[in-house]
N, C-alpha and C positions, 0 to 999 in steps of 0.2 A: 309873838308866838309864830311858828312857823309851821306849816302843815305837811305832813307825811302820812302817805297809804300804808294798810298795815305791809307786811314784810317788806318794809324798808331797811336797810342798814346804814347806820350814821358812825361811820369810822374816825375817831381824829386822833391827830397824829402827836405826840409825847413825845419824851427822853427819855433814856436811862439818869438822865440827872436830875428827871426829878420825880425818881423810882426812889423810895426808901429803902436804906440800906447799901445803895450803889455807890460806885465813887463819886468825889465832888472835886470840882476844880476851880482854883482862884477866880475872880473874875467873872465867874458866872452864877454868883448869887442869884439874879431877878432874873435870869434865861432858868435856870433849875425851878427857883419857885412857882414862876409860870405856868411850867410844865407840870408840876406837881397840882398845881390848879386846874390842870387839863385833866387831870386824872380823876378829881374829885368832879369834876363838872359831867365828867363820862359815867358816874357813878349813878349822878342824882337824876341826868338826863334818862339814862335806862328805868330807872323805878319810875320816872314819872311818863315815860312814854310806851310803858309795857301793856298797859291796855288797851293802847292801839294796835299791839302789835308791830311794832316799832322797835329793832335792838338796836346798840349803842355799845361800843368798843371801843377801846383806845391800843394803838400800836407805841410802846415803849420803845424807838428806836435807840440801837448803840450805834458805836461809829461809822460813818459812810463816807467814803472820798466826797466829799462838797468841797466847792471854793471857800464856802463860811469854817470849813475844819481846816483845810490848808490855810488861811491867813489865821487863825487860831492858834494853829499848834501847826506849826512849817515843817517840822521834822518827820511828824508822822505821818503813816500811810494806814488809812483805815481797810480790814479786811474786806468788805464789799463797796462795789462801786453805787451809785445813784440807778446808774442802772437795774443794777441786778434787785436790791431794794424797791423797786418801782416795779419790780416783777413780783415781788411777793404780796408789796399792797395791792397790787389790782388784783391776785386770787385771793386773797381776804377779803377784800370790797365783797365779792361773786358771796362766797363759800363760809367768810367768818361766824354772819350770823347763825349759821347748821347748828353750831359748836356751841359758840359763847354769848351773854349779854353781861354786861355790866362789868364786862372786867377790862384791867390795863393787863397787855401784856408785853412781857417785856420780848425786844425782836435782836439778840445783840450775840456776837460768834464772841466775844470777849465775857471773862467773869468780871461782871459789877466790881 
């Protein structure tokens, strides 16, 4: 067990692959399932830590220029860089918990 002050925010980070309903691609069976367990773990963590005062989010990422997407899929060019993505989780980390607990949401310029 791990200990947290109340208004803490516990971010983790997901896919769109393993968002229900989104696309799926060959090969990444147990990278999607994973993530899909990231999701359910984001769920159970919030119920269980909301009486401390404790949220719990998960960020659904779509695609992002990573080296692991370009040796993936070489051809494509995802619409945001790591950068610009690392600018959106750090105002989530601040400002997510205002808004939201217990949910995955999905972060993606692309339709599922």
């Amino acid at each position: 067990m791990f200990v947290c002050k109340a208004g803490s925010h516990i971010v983790n980070i997901s896919s769109m692959g393993g968002v229900q309903g989104s696309s799926k691609f060959p090969g990444l069976a147990a990278y999607s399932a994973s993530k899909g367990a990231v999701s359910i773990l984001t769920e159970c963590m919030a119920e269980e830590l909301k009486e401390e005062g404790v949220k719990v989010n998960a960020l659904a990422l779509g695609a992002v220029q990573t080296d692991m997407l370009a040796k993936a899929f070489p051809d494509y060019e995802a619409p945001l860089s790591a950068a610009e993505m690392a600018q959106y989780i750090g105002r989530f980390l601040i400002e997510g918990h205002l808004f939201y607990n217990g949910k995955v949401l999905p972060v993606s310029l692309n339709t599922p």
